[in-house]
PQR file with spaces between the fields and no chain letter, atoms N, CA, C, O and H, PARSE charges and radii, in Angstrom:
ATOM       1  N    UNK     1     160.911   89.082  148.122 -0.4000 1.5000
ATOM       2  CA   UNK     1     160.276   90.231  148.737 -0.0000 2.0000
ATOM       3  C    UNK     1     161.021   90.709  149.984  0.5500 1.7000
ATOM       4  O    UNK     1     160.895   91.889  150.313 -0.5500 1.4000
ATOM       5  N    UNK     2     161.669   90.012  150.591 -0.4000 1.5000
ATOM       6  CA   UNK     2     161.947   90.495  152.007 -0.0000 2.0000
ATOM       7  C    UNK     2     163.318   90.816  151.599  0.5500 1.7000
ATOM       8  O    UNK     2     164.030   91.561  152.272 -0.5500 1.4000
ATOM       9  H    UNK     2     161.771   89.054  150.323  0.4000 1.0000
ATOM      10  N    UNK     3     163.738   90.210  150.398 -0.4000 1.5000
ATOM      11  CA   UNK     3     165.245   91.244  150.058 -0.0000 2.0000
ATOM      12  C    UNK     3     165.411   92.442  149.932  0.5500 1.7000
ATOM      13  O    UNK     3     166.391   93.151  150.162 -0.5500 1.4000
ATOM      14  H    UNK     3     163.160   89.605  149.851  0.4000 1.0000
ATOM      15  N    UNK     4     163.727   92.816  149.292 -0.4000 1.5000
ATOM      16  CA   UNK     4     163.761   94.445  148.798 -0.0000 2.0000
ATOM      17  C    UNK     4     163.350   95.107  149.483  0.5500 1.7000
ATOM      18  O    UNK     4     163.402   96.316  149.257 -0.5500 1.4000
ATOM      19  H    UNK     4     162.931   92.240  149.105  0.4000 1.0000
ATOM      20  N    UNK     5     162.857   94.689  150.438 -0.4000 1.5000
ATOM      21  CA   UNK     5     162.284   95.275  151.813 -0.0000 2.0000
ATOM      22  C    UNK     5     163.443   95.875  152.694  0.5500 1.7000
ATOM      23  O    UNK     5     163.694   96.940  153.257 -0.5500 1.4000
ATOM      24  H    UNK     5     162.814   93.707  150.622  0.4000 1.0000
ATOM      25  N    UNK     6     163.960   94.759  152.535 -0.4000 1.5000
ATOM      26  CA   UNK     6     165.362   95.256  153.556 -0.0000 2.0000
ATOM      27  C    UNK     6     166.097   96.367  153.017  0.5500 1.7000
ATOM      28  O    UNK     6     166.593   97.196  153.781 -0.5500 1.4000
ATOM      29  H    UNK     6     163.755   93.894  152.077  0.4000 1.0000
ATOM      30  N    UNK     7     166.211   96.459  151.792 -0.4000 1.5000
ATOM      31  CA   UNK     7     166.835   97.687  151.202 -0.0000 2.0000
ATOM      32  C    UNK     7     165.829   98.877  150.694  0.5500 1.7000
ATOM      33  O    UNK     7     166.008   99.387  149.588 -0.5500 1.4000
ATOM      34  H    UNK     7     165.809   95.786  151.171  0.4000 1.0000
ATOM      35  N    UNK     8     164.904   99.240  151.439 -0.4000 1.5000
ATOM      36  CA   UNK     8     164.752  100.634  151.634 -0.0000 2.0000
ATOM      37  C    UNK     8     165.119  101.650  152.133  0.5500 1.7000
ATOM      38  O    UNK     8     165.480  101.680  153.310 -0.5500 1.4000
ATOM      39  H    UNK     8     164.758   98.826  152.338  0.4000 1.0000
ATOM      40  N    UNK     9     165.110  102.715  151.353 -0.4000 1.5000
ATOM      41  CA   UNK     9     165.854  103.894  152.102 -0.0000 2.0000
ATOM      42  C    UNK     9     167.328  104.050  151.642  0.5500 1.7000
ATOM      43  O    UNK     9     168.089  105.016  151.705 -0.5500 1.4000
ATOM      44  H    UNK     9     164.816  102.691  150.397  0.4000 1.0000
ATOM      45  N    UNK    10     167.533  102.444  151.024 -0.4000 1.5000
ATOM      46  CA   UNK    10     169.129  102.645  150.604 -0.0000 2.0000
ATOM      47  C    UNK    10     169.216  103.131  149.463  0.5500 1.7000
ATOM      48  O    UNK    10     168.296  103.207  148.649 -0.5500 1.4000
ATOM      49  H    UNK    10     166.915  101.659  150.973  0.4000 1.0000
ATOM      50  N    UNK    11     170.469  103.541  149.303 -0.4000 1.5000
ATOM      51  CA   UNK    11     170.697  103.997  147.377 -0.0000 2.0000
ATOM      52  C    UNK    11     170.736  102.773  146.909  0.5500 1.7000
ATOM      53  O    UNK    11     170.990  101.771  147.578 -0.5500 1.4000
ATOM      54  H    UNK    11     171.217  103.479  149.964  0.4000 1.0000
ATOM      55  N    UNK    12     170.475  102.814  145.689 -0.4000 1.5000
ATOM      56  CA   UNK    12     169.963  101.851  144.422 -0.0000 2.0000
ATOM      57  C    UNK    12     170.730  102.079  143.064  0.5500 1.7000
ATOM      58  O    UNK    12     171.153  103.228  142.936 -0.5500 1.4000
ATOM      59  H    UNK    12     170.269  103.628  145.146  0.4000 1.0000
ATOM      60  N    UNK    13     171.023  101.119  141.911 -0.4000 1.5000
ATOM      61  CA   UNK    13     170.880  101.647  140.705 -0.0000 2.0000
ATOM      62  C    UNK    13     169.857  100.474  140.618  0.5500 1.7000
ATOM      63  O    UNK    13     169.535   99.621  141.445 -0.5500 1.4000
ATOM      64  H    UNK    13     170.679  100.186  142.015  0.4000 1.0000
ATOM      65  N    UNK    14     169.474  100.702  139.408 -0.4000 1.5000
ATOM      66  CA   UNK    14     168.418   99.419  138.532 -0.0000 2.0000
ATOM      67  C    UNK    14     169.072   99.997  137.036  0.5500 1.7000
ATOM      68  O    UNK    14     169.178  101.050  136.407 -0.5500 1.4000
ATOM      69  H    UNK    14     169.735  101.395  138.735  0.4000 1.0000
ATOM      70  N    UNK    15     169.420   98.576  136.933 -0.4000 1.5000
ATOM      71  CA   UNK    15     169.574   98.665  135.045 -0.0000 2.0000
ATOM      72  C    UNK    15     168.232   98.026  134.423  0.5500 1.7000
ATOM      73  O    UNK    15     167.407   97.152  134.686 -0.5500 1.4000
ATOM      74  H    UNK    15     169.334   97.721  137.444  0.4000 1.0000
ATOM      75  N    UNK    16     168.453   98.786  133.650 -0.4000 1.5000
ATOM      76  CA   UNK    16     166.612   98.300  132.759 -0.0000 2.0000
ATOM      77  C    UNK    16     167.173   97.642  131.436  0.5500 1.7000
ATOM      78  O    UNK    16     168.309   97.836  131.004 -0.5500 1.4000
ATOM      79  H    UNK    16     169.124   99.496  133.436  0.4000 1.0000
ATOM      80  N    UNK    17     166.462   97.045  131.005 -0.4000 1.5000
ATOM      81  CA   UNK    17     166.528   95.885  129.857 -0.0000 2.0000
ATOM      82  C    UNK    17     167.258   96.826  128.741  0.5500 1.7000
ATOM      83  O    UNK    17     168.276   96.363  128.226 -0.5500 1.4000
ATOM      84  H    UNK    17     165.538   96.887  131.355  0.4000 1.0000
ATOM      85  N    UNK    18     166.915   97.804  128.431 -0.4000 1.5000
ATOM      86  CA   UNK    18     167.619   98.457  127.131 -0.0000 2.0000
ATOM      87  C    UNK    18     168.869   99.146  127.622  0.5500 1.7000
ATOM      88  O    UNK    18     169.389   99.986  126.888 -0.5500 1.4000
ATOM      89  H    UNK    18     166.089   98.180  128.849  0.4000 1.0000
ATOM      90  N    UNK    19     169.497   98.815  129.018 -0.4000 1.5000
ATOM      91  CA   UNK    19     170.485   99.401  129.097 -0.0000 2.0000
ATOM      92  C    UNK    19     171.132  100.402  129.880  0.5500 1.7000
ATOM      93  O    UNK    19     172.328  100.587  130.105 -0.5500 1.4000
ATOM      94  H    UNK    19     169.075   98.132  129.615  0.4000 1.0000
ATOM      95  N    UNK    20     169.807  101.191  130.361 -0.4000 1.5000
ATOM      96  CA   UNK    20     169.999  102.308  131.162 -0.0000 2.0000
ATOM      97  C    UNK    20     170.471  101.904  132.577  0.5500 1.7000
ATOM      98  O    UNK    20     170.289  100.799  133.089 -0.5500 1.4000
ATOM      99  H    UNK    20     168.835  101.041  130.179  0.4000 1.0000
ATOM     100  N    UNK    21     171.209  103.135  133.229 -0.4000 1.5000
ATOM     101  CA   UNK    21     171.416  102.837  134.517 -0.0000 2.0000
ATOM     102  C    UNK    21     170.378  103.722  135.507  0.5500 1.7000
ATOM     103  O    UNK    21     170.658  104.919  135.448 -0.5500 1.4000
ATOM     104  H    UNK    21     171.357  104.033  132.814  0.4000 1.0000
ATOM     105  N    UNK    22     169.471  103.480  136.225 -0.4000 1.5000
ATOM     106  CA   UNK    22     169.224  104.713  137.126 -0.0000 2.0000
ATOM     107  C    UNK    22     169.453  104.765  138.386  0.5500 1.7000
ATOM     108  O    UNK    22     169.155  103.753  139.019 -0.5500 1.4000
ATOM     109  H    UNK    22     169.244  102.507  136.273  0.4000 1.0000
ATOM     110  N    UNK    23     169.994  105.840  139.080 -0.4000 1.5000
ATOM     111  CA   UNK    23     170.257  105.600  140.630 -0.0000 2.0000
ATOM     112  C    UNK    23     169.448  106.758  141.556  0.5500 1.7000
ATOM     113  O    UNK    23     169.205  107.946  141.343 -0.5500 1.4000
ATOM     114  H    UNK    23     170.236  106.663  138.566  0.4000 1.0000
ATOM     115  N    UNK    24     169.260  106.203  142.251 -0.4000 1.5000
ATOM     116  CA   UNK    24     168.395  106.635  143.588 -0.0000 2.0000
ATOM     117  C    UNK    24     168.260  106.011  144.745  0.5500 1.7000
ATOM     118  O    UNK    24     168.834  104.932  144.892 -0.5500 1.4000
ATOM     119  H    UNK    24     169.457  105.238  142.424  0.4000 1.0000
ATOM     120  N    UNK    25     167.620  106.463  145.603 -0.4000 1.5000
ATOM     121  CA   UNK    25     166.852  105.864  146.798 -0.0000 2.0000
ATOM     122  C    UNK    25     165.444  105.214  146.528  0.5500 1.7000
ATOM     123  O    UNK    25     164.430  105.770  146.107 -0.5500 1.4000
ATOM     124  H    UNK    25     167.154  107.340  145.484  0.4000 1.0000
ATOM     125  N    UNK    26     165.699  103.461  146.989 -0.4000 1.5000
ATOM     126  CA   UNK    26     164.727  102.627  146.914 -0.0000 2.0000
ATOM     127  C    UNK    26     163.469  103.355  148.141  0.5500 1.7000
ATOM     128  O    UNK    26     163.665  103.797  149.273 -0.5500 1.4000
ATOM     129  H    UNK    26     166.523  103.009  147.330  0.4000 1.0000
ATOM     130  N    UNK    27     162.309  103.247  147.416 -0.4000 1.5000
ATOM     131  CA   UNK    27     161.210  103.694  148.140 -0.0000 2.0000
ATOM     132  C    UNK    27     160.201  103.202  148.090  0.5500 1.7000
ATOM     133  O    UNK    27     159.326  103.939  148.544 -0.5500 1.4000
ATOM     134  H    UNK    27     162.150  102.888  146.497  0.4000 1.0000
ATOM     135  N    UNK    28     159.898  102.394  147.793 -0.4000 1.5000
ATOM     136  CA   UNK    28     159.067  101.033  148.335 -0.0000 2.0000
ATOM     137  C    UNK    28     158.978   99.806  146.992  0.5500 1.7000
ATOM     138  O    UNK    28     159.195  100.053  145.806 -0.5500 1.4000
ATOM     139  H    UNK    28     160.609  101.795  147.425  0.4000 1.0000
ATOM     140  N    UNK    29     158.659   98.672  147.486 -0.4000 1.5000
ATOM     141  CA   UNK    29     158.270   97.958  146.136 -0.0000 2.0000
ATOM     142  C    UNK    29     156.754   96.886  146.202  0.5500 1.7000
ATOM     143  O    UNK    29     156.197   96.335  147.151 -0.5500 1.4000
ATOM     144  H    UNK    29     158.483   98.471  148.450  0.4000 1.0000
ATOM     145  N    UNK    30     156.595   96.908  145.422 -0.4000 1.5000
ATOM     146  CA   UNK    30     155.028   96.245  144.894 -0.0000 2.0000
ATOM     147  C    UNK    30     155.426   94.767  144.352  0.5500 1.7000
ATOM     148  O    UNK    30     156.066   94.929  143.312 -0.5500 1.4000
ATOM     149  H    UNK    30     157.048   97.356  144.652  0.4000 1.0000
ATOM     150  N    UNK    31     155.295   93.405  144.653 -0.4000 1.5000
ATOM     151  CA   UNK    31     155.699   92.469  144.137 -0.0000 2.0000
ATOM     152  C    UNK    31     155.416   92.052  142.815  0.5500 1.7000
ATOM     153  O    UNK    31     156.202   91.581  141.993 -0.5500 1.4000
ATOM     154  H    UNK    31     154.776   93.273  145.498  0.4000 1.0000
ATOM     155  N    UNK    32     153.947   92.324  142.678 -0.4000 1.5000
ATOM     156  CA   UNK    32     153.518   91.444  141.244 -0.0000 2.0000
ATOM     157  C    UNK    32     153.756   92.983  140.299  0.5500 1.7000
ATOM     158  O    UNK    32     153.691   92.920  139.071 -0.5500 1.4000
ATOM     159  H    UNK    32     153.308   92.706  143.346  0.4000 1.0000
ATOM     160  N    UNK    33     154.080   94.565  141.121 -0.4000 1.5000
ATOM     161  CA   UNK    33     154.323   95.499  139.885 -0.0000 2.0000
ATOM     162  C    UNK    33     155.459   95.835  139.718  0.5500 1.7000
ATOM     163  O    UNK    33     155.914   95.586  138.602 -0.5500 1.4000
ATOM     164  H    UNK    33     154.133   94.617  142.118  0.4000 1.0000
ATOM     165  N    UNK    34     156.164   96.365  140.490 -0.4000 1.5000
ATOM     166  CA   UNK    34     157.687   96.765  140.208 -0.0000 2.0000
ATOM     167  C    UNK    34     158.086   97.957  141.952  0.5500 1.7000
ATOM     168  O    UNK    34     157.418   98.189  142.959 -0.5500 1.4000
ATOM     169  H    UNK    34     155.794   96.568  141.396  0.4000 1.0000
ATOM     170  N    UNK    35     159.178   98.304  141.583 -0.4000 1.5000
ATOM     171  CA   UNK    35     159.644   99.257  142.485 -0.0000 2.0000
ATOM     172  C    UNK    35     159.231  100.636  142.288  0.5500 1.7000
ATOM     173  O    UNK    35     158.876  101.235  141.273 -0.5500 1.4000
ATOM     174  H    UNK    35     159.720   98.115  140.764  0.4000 1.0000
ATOM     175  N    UNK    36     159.329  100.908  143.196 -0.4000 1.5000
ATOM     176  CA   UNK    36     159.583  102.952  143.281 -0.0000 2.0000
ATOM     177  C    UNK    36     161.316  103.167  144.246  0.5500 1.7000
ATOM     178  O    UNK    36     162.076  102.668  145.076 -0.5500 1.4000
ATOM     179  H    UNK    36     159.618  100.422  144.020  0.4000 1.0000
ATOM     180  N    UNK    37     161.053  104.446  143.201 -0.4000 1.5000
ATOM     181  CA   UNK    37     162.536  104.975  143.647 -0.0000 2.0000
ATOM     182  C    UNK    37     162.540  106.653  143.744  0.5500 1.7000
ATOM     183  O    UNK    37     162.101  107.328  142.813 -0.5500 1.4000
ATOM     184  H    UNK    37     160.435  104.852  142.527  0.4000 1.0000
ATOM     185  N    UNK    38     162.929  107.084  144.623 -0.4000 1.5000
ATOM     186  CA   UNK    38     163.223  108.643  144.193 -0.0000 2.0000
ATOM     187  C    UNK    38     164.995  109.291  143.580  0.5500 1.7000
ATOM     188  O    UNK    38     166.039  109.304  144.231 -0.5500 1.4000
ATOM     189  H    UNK    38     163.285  106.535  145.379  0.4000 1.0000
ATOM     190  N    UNK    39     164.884  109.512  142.899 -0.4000 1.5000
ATOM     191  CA   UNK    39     166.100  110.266  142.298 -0.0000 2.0000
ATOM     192  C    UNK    39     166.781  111.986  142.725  0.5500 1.7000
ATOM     193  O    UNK    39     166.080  112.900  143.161 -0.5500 1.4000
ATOM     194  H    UNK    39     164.036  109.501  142.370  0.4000 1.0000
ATOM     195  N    UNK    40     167.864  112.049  142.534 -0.4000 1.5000
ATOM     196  CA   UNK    40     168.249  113.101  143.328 -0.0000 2.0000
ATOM     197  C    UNK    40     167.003  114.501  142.998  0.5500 1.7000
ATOM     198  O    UNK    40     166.678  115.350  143.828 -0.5500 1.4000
ATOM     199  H    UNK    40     168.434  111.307  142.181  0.4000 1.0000
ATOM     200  N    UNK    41     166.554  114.406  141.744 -0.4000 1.5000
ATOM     201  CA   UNK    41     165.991  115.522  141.837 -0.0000 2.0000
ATOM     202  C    UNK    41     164.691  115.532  142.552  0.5500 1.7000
ATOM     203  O    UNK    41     163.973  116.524  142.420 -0.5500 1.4000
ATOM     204  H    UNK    41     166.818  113.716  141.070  0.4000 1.0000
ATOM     205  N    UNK    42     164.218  114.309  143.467 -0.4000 1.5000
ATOM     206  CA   UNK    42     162.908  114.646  144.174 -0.0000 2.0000
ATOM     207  C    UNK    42     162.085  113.822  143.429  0.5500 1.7000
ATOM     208  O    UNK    42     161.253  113.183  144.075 -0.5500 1.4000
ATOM     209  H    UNK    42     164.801  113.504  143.574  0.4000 1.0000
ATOM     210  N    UNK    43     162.114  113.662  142.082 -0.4000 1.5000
ATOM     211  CA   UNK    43     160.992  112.690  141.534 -0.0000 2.0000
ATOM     212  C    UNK    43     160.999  111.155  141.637  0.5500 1.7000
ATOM     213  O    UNK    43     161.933  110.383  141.424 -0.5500 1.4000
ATOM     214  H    UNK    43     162.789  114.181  141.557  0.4000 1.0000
ATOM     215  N    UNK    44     159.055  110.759  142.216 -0.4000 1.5000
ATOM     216  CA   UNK    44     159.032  108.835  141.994 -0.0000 2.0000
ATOM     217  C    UNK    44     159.210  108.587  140.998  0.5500 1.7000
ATOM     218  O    UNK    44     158.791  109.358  140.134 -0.5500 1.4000
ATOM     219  H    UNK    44     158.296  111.387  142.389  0.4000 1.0000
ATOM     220  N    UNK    45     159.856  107.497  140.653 -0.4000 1.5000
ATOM     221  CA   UNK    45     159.554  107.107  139.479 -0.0000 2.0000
ATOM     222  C    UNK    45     159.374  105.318  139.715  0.5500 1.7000
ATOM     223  O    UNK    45     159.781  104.752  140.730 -0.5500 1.4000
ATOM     224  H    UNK    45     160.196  106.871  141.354  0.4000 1.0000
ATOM     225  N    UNK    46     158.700  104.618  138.581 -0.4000 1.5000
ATOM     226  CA   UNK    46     158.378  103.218  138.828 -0.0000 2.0000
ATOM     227  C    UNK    46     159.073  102.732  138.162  0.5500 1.7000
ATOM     228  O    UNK    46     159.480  103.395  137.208 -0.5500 1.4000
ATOM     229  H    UNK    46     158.370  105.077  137.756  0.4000 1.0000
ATOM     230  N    UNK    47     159.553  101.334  138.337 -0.4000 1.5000
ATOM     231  CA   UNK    47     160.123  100.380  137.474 -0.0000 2.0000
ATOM     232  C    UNK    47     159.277   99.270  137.242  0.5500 1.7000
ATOM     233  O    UNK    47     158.836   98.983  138.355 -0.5500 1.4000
ATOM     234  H    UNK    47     159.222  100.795  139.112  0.4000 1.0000
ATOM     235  N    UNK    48     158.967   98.754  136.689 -0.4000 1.5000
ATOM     236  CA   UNK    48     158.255   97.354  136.722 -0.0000 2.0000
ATOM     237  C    UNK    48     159.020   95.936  136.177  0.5500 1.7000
ATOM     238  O    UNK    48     159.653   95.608  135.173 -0.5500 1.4000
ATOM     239  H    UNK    48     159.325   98.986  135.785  0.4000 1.0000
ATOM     240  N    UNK    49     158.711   95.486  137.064 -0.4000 1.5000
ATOM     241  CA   UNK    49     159.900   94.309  136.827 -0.0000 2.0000
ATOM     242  C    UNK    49     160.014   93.529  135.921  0.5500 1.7000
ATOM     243  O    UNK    49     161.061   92.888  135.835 -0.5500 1.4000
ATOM     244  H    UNK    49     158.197   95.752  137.879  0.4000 1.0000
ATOM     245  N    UNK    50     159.188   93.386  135.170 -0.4000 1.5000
ATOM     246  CA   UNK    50     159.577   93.119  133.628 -0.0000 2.0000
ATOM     247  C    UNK    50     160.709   93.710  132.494  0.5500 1.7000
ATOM     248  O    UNK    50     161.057   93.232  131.414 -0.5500 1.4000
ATOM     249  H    UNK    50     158.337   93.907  135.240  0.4000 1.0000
ATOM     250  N    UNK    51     161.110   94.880  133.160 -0.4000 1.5000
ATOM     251  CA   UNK    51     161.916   95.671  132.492 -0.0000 2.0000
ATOM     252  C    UNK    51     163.155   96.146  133.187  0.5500 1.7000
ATOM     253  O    UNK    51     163.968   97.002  132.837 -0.5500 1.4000
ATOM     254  H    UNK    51     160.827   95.268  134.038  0.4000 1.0000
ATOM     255  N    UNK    52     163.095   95.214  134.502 -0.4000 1.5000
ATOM     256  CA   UNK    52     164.988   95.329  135.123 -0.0000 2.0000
ATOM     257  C    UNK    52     165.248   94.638  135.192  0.5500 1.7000
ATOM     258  O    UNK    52     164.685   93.747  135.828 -0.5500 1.4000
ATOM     259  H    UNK    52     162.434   94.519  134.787  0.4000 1.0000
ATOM     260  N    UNK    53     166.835   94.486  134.277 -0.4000 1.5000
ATOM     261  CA   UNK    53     167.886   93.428  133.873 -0.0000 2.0000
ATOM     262  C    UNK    53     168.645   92.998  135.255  0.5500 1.7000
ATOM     263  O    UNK    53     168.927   91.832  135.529 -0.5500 1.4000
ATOM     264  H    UNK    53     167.292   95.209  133.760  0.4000 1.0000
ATOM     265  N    UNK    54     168.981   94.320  136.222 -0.4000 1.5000
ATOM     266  CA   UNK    54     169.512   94.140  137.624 -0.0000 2.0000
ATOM     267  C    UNK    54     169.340   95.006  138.126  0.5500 1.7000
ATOM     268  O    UNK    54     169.192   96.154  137.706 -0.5500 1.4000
ATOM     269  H    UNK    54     168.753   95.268  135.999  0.4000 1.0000
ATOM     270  N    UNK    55     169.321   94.291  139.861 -0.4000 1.5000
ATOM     271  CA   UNK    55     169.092   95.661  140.719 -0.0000 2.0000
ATOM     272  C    UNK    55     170.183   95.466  141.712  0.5500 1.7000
ATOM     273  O    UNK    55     170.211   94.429  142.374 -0.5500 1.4000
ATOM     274  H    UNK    55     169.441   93.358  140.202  0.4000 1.0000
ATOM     275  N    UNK    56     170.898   96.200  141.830 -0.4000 1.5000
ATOM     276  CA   UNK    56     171.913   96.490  142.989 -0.0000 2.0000
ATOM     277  C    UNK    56     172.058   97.544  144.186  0.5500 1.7000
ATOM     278  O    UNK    56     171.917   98.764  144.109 -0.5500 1.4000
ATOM     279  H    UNK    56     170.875   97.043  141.292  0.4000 1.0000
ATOM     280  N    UNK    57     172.290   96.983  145.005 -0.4000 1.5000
ATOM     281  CA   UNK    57     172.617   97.669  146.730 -0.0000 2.0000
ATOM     282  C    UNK    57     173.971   98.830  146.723  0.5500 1.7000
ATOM     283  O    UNK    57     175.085   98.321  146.603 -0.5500 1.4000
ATOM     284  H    UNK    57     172.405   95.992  145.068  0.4000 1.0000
ATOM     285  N    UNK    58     173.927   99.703  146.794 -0.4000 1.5000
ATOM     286  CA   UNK    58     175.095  100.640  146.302 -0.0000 2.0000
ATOM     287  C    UNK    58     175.220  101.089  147.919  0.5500 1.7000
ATOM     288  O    UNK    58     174.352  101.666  148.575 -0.5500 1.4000
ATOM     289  H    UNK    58     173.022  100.117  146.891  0.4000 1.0000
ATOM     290  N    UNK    59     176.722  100.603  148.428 -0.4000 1.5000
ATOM     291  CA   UNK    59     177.042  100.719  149.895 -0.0000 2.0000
ATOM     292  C    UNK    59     177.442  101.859  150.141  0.5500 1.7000
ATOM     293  O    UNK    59     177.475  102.156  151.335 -0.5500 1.4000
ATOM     294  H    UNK    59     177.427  100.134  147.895  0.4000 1.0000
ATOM     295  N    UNK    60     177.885  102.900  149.136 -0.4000 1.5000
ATOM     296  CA   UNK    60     178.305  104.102  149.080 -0.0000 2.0000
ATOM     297  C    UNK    60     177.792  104.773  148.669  0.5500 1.7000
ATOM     298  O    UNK    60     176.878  104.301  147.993 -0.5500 1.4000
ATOM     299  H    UNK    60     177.859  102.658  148.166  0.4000 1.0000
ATOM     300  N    UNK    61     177.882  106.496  148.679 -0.4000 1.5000
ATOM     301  CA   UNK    61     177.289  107.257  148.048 -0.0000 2.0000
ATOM     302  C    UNK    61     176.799  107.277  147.193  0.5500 1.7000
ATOM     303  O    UNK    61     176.666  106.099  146.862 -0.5500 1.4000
ATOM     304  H    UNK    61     178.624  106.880  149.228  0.4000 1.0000
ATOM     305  N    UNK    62     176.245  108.064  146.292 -0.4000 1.5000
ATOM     306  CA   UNK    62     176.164  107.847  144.620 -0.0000 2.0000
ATOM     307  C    UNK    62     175.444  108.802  144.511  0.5500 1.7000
ATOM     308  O    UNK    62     174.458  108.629  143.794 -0.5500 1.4000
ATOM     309  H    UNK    62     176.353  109.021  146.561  0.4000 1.0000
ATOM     310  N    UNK    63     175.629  110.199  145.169 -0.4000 1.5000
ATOM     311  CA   UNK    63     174.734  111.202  144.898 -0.0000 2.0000
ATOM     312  C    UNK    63     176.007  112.364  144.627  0.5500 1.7000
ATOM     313  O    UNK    63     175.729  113.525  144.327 -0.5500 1.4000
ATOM     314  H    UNK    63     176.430  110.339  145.751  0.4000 1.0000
């Protein structure tokens, strides 16, 4: 918990179990549900952690 804490506000991807990549800005996370993220176009969207393979800290841009 205090890993993902620390990375709010930062850009993000999360790969999800089937593969996908998505990138955004981490915007908060829920422990026992999953993350929120916003994406360039303005929309939350949730992940739930049952369904991300990895989540990575992206030190650079990615917009």
């Amino acid at each position: 918990m205090p890993n993902l804490m620390r990375n709010m506000g930062q850009p993000v991807e999360i790969w999800t179990r089937d593969g996908r990549v998505h990138r955004g800005v981490m915007d908060g996370a829920d422990p026992p549900r999953g993350v929120f993220m916003r994406d360039r176009f303005g929309r939350r969207r949730f992940f739930a952690f049952v369904f991300i393979a990895a989540f990575f800290v992206r030190r650079r841009r990615i917009f």
